[in-house]
C-alpha positions in Angstrom: 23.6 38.7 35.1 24.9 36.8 31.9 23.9 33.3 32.7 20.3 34.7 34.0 20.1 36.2 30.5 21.0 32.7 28.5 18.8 30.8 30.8 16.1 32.7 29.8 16.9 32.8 25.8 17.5 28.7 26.7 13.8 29.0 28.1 12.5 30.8 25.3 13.6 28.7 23.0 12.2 25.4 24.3 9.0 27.2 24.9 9.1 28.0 21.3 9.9 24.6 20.3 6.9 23.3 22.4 4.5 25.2 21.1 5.7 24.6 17.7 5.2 21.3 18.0 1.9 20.9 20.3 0.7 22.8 16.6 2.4 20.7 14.3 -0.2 19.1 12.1 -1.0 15.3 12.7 0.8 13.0 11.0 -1.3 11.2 8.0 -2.0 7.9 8.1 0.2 4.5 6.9 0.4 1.3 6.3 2.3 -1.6 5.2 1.8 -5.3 4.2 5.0 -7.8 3.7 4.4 -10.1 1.2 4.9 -13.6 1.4 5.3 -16.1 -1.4 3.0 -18.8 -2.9 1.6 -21.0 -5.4 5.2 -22.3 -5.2 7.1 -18.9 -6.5 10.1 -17.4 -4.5 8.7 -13.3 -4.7 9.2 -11.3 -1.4 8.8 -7.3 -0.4 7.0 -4.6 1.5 4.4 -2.4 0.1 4.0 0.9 1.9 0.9 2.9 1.8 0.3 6.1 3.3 -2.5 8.9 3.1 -1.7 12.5 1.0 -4.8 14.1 0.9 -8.2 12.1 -0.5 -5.2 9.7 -2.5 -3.0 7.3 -1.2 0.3 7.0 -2.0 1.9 3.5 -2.5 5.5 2.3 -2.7 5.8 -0.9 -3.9 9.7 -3.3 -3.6 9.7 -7.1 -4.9 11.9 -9.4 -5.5 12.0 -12.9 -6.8 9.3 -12.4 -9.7 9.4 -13.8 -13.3 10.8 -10.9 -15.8 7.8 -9.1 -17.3 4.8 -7.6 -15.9 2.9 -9.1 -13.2 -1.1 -7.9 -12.1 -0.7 -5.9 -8.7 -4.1 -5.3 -6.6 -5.4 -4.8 -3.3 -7.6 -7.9 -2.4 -11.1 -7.8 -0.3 -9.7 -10.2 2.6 -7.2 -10.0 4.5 -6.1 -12.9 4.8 -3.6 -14.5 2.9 -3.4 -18.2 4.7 -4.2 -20.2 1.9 -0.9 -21.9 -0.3 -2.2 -20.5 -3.7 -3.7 -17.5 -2.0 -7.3 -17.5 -2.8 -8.3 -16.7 0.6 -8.0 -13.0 0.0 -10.7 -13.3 -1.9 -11.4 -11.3 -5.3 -10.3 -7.4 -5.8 -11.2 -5.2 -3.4 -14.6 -3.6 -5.3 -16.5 -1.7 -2.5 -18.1 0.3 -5.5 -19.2 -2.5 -7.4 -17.7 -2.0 -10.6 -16.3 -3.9 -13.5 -12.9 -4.7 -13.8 -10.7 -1.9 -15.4 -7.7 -0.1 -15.8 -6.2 1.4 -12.6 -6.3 5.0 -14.3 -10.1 4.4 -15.6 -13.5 6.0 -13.4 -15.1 2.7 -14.2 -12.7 -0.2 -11.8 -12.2 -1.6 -9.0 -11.0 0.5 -5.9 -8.4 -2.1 -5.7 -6.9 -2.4 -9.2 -3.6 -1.1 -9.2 -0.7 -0.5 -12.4 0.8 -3.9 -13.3 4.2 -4.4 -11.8 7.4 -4.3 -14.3 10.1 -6.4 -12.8 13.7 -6.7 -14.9 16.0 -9.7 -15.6 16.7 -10.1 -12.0 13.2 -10.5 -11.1 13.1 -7.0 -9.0 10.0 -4.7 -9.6 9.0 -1.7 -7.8 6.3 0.8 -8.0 5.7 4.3 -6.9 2.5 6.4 -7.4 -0.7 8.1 -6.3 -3.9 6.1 -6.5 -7.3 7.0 -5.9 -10.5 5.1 -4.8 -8.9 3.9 -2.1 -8.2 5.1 1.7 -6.4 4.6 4.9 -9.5 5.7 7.2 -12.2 3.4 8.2 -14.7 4.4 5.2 -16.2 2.4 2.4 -12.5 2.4 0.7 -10.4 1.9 3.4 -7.5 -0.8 2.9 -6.3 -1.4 6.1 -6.9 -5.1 7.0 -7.6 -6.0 3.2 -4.4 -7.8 1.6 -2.0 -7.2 -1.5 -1.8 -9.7 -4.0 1.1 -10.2 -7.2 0.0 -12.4 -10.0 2.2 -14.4 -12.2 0.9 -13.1 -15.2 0.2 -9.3 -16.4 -3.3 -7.8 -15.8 -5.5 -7.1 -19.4 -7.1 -4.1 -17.4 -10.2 -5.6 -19.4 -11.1 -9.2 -18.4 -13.5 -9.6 -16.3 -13.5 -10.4 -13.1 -10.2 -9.9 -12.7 -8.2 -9.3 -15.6 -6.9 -12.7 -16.8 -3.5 -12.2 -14.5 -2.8 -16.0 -13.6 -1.9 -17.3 -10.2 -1.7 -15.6 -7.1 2.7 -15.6 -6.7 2.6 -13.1 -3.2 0.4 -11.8 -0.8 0.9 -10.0 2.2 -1.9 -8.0 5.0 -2.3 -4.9 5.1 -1.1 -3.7 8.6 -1.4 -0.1 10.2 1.9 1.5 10.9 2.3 2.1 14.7 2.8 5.8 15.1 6.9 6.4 16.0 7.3 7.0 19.8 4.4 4.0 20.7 
């Protein structure tokens, strides 16, 4: 009588987890481009994207960089084949906007905060940006690229905030879901 009791607790319970899950919400949507070097530099890393709500959140880890601050922004193309970069085009602008700072109403969807790296050439960045999307709307990012420039963005410039050479780029690729 016993085990006919715990079989049926055991049965419960997985039923319970089952349902749990089959209601579990979806999981949001991410992203992730690896950046590759050029116009001669050495800079490497991953940026991570993925959707919270009508933001994005990005998580940004480089290496190889010059110390100082370097322009950071999602590109129109993706495509990243060219040695100095310039095939990903100019800043990813669906709005049609001037050039601005990455906290301004008046930018590009695509201009992001500079990057800070140290002595050692590392930078990273973690935040919540707007204007931009993980979906397949008029500010979606997937299939646009990331580029790093060797110099630090004015936020004012215009086109494109006077940041210098294109020193990484990478694709923006859609994560596969885990389990696929």
């Amino acid at each position: 009588m016993k085990t006919k009791t715990k079989m049926s607790l055991a049965a419960a319970a997985a039923a319970a987890l089952l349902a749990a899950c089959a209601s579990s919400p979806p999981a949001q949507p991410t992203a992730s481009a690896s950046l590759e070097a050029r116009s001669g530099s050495g800079v490497s890393g991953v940026v991570s994207f993925s959707a919270r709500g009508d933001k994005v959140y990005v998580d940004a880890r480089v290496s190889g960089l010059t110390p100082g601050e370097h322009g950071f922004h999602v590109h129109e193309v993706g495509d990243c084949s060219a040695a100095d970069a310039m095939s990903a085009k100019g800043h990813f602008n669906p709005a049609g906007k001037p050039h601005g700072h990455h906290d301004g109403g008046e930018r590009h969807a695509g201009d992001m905060p500079n990057l800070r790296a140290d002595a050692a050439g590392n930078a990273s960045y973690a935040g919540e940006l707007n204007q931009l999307s993980l979906g397949n709307d008029a500010n979606g990012i997937i299939g646009r690229s990331v580029v790093i420039h060797a110099d630090p963005d004015d936020y004012k410039s215009q086109p494109a905030g006077n940041s210098g050479k294109r020193v990484a780029c990478g694709v923006i690729r859609a994560a596969t879901p885990r389990g696929y």
